[in-house]
C-alpha positions as CSV (number, residue, x, y, z in Angstrom):
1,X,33.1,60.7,-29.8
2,X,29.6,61.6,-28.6
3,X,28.2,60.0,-31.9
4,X,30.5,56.9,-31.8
5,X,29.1,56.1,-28.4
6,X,25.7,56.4,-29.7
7,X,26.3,54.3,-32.6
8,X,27.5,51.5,-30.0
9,X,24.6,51.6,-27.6
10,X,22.4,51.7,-30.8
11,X,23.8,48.5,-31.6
12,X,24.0,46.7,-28.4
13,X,20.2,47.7,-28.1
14,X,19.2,46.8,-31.8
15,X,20.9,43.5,-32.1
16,X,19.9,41.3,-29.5
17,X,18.0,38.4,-31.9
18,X,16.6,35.4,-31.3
19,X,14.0,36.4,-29.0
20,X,10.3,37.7,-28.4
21,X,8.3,38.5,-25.7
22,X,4.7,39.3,-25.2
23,X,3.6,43.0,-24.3
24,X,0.1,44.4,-23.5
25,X,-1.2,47.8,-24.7
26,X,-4.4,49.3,-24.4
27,X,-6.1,45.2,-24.1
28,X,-4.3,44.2,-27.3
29,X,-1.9,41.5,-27.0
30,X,1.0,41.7,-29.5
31,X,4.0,39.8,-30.0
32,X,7.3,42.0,-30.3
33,X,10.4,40.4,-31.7
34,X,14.3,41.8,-31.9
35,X,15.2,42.3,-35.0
36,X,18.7,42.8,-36.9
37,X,18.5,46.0,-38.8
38,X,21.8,45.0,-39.8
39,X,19.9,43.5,-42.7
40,X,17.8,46.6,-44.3
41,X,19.3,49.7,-45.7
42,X,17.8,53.1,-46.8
43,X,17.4,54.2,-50.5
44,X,17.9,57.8,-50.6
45,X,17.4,60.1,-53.1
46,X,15.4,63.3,-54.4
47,X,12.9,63.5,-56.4
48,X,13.5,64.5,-60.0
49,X,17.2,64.7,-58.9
50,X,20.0,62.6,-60.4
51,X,22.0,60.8,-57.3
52,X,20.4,57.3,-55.5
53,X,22.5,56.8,-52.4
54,X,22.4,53.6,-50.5
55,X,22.5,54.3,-47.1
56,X,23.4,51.8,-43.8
57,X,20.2,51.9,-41.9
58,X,21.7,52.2,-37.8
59,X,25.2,54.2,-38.6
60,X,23.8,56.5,-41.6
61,X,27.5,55.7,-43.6
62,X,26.8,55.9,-47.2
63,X,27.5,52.3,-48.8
64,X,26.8,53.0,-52.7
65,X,26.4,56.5,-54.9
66,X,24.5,55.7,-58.0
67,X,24.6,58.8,-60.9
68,X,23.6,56.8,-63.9
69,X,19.7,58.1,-64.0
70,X,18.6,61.3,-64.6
71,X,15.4,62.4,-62.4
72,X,14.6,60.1,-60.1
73,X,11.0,59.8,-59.4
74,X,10.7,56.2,-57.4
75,X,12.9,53.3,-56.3
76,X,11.5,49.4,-55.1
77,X,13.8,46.5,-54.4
78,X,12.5,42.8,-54.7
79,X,12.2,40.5,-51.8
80,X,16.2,39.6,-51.0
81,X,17.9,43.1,-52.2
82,X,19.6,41.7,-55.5
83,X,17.1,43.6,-57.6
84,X,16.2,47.4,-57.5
85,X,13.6,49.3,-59.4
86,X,14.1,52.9,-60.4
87,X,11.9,55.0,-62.1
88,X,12.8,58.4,-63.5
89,X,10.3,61.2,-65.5
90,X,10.9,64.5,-67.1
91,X,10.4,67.7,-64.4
92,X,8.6,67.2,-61.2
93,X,5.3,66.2,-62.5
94,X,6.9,63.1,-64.0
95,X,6.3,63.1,-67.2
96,X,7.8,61.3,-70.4
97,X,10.5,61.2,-71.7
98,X,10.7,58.5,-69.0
99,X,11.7,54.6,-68.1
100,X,12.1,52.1,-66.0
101,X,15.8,50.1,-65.3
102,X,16.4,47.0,-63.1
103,X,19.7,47.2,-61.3
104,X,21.6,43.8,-60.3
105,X,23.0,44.7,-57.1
106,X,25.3,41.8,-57.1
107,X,27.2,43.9,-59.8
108,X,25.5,46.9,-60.1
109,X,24.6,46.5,-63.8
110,X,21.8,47.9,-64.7
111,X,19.3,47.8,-68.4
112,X,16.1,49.7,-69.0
113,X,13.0,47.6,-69.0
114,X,10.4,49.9,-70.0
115,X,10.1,53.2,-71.7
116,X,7.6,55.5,-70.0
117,X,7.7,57.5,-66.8
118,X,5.7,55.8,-64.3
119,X,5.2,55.5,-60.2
120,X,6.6,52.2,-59.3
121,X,3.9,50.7,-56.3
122,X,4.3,47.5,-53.7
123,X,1.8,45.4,-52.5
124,X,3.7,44.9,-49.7
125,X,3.8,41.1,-50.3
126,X,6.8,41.2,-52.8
127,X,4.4,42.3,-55.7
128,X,6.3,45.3,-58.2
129,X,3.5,47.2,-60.1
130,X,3.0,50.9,-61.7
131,X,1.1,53.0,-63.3
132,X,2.4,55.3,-66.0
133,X,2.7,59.5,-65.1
134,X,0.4,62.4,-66.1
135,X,-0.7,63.1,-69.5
136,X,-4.0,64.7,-71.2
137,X,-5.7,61.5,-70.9
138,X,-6.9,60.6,-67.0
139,X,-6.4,56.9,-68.0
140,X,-3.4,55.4,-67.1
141,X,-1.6,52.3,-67.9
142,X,-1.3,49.9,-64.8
143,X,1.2,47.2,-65.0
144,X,2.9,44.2,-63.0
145,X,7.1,44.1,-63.0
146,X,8.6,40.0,-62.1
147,X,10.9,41.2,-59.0
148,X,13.5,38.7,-60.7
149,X,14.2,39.4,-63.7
150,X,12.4,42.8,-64.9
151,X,9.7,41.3,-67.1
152,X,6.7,43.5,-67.7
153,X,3.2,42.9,-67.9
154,X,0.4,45.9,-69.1
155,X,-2.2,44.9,-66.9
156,X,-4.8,47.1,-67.9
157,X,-5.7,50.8,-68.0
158,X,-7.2,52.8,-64.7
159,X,-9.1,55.8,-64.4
160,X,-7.3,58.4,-62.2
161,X,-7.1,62.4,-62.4
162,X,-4.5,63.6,-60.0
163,X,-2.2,66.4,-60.6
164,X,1.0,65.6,-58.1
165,X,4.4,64.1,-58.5
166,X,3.2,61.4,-55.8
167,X,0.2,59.7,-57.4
168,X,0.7,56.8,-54.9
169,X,-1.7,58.4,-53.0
170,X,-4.9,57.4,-54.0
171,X,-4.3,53.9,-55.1
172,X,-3.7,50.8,-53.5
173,X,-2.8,46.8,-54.8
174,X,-4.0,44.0,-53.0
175,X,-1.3,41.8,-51.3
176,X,-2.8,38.7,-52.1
177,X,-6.0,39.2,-55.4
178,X,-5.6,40.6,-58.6
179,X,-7.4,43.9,-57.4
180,X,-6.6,47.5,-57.2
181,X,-8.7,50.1,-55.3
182,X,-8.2,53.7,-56.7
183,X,-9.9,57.1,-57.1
184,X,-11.1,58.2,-60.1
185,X,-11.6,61.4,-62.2
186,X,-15.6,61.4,-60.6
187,X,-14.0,61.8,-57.1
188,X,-15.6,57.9,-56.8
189,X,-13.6,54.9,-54.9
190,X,-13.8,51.9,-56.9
191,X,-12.4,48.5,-57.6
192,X,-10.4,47.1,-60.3
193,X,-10.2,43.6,-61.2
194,X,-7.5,43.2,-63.3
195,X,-7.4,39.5,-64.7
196,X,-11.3,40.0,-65.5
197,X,-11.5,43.9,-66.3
198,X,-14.2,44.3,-63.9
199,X,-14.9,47.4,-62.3
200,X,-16.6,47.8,-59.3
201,X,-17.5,51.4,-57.9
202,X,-17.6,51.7,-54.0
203,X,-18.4,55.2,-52.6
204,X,-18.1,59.1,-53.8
205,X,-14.5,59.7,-51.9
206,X,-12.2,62.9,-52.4
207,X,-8.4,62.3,-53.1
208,X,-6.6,61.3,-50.2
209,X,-3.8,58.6,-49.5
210,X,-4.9,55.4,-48.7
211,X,-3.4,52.1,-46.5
212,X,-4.9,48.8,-47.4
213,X,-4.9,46.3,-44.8
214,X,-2.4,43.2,-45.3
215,X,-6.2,41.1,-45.3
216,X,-6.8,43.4,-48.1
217,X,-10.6,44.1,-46.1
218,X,-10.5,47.2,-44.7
219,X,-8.6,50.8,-46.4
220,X,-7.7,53.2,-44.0
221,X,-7.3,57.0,-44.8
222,X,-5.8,59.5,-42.4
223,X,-8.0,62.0,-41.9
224,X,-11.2,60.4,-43.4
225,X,-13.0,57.3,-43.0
226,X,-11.9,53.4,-42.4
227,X,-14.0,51.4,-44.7
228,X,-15.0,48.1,-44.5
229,X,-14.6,46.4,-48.1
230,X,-16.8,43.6,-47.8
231,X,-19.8,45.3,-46.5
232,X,-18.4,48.6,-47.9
233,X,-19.5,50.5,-44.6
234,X,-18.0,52.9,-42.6
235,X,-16.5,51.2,-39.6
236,X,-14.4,54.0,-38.2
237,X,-12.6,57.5,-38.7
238,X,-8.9,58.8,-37.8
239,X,-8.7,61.5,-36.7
240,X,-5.4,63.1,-38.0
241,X,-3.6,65.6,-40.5
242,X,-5.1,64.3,-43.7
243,X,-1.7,64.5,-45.4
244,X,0.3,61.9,-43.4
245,X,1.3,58.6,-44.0
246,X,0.2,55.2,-42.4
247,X,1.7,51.9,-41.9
248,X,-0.2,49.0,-40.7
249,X,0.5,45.6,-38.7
250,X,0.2,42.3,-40.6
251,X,-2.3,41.5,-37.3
252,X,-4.4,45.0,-37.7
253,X,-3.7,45.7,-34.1
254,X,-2.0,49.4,-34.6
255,X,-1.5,51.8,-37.3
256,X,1.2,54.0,-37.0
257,X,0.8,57.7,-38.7
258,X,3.1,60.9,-39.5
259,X,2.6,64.3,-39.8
260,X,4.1,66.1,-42.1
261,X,2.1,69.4,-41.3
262,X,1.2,71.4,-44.3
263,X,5.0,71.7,-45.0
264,X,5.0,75.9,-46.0
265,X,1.6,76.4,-44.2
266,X,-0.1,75.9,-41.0
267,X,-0.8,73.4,-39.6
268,X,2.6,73.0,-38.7
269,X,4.3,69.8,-38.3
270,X,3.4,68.5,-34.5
271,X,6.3,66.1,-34.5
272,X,3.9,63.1,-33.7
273,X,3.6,59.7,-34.5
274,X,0.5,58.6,-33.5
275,X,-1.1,55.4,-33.2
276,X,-4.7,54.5,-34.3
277,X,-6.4,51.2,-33.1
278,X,-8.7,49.9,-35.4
279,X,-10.5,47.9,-32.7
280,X,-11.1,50.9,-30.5
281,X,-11.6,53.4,-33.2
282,X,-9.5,55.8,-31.4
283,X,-5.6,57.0,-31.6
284,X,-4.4,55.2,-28.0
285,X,-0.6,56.1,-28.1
286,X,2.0,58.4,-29.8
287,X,5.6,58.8,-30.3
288,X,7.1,62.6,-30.7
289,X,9.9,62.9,-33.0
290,X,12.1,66.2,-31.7
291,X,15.5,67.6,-32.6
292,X,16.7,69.9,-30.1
293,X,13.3,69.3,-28.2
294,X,11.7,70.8,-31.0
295,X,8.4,68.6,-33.0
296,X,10.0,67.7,-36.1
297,X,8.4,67.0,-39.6
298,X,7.5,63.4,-39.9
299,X,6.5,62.0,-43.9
300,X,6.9,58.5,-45.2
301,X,6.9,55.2,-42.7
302,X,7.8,52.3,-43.5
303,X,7.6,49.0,-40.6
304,X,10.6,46.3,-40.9
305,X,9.9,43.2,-41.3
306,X,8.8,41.8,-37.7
307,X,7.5,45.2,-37.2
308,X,9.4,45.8,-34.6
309,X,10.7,49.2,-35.6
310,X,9.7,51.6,-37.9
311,X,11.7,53.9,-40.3
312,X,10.1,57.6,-41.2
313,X,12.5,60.1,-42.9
314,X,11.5,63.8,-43.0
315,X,11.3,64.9,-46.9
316,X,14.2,67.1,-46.4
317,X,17.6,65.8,-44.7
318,X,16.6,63.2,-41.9
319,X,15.5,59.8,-40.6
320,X,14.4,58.7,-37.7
321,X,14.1,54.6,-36.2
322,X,11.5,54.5,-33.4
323,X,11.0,51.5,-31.0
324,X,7.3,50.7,-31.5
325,X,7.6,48.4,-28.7
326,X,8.5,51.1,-26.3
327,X,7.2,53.9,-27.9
328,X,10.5,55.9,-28.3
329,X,12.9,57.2,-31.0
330,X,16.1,55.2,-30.9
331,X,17.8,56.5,-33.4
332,X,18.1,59.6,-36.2
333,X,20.7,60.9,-38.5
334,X,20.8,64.4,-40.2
335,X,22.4,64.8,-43.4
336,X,23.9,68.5,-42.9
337,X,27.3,69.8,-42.9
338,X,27.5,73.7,-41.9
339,X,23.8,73.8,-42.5
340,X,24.2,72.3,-46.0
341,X,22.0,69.4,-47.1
342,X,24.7,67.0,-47.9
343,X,21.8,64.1,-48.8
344,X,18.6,64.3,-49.7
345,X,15.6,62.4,-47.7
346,X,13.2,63.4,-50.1
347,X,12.8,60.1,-51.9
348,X,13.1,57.5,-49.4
349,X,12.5,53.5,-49.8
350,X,13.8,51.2,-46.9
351,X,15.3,47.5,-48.8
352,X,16.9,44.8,-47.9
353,X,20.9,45.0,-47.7
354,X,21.9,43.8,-51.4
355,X,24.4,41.1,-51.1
356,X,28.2,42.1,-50.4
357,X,27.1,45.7,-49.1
């Protein structure tokens, strides 16, 4: 009953459309619009496991069960959710045997479309890329995937030496130039131009996870610098747990940043998201995530599209949908029966709703 009655006032509050209104925060002006989350869903799964689960975003009621891949390292879906992307890799590091299949959702067919394990990667502007997994040699194929109709395109190889499952951490594609910035096996920042081939090196920079602005001008990395790309200067610093996650505004305005914590070891997870303002240079705002007024694990973010809300699950069992507007959590589902893990939040992509879910 109790969780019925939440489900209702979650929609009442969610799905009143058709409007915007204009909020001041710390001197920035933003635009905040409703949004229907009715239209996004969550695709769940763990990593190197064998189950994809597509998941209602605002009632947590799993729509579609998927068992036809076996480890399961990354999922993307193309711009209207009739097309989704999985990945899959031998063990946790990734490696091959691997592939990549398309899956129509309109019928839930599905073909392979490559035939090594790689990371799949958005731009964030309806661009499909990846980059093949871990072997002896550090360089790495880098290739483009048509969101339509699975075509692939080897775009060249990059440089990279890290030694994780989640080796989207140190490279970003630009949303709107046939560039990639990544970190190489010299601990170096550079830039790869892949129509021409060119590389350009920026800066000595350790591994870390890196956001790209949707300008593609400035890369922000929690815990270490902001960096200007034109000039290629420092411009700022955030100053957070290096191992969270950061989502950006299409206007630059806010960043919005989990904490993990250091999962087994301290620091412990602080249950914060917190919010970084480029044009101050400073965090001005957070949001704490708590279950049973405990700080609770936050990992991957992902903004919808007006940026209204943002979706973070917790690498284990939850998810969580936070008002950005008004700073609170709204919403958040655990997938436990008699403290059993019934789902797994490990692997976590929010898509659009495919068509007749």
């Amino acid at each position: 009953m109790q969780k019925n009655l939440l489900i209702l006032l979650c929609s009442v509050y969610l799905f009143s459309c058709y409007s915007c209104d204009v909020v001041s925060s710390n001197g920035e002006d933003k635009i905040w619009h409703y949004e229907n989350l009715n239209n996004l869903v969550i695709c769940a799964y763990g990593i190197g496991d064998d189950t994809l689960a597509v998941v209602d975003l605002t009632t947590s009621e799993v729509l579609k069960i998927i068992t036809d891949f076996e480890n399961i390292l990354s999922v993307l879906s193309n711009a209207d959710g009739t097309r989704l992307f999985v990945s899959t890799g031998e063990g946790p590091a990734g490696t091959d045997p691997g592939a990549i299949y398309m899956i129509n959702t309109q019928n839930w067919s599905h073909r392979q479309i490559y035939n090594h394990a790689v990371h799949l990667i958005s731009n964030r502007n309806g661009g499909i890329y990846f980059i093949t997994k871990i072997t002896s040699d550090p360089h790495r194929t880098l290739g483009s995937i048509n969101p339509d109709d699975g075509s692939i395109n080897e775009l060249g190889n990059i440089d990279v030496n890290w030694r994780s499952v989640y080796d989207d951490n140190a490279i970003e594609i630009h949303p709107h130039k046939p560039l990639v910035y990544a970190i190489n096996g010299e601990k170096q920042l550079y830039q790869f131009n892949y129509e021409t081939g060119k590389v350009k090196y920026i800066r000595p920079l350790s591994v870390a996870r890196m956001t790209l602005s949707w300008g593609g001008d400035t890369l922000y990395i929690p815990g270490g610098p902001v960096i200007d790309l034109v000039t290629e200067q420092t411009v700022g610093f955030i100053p957070v747990w290096r191992l969270g996650y950061l989502a950006a505004r299409r206007d630059n305005k806010e960043m919005y940043i989990t904490d993990p914590g250091g999962y087994l070891r301290d620091p412990l997870p602080s249950g914060r998201i917190q919010i970084y303002s480029p044009e101050n240079n400073r965090i001005t705002d957070e949001v704490n995530v708590l279950i049973d007024r405990q700080p609770w694990m936050t990992d991957r973010i992902y903004l919808t599209p007006e940026e209204r809300y943002a979706i973070i699950n917790d690498r284990m069992f939850s998810y969580f949908i936070i008002d950005l507007k008004r700073r609170e959590v709204i919403y958040s589902h655990q997938f436990l029966k008699n403290n059993v893990r019934t789902l797994s939040m490990e692997g976590f992509y929010v898509a659009p709703r495919p068509p007749g879910l």
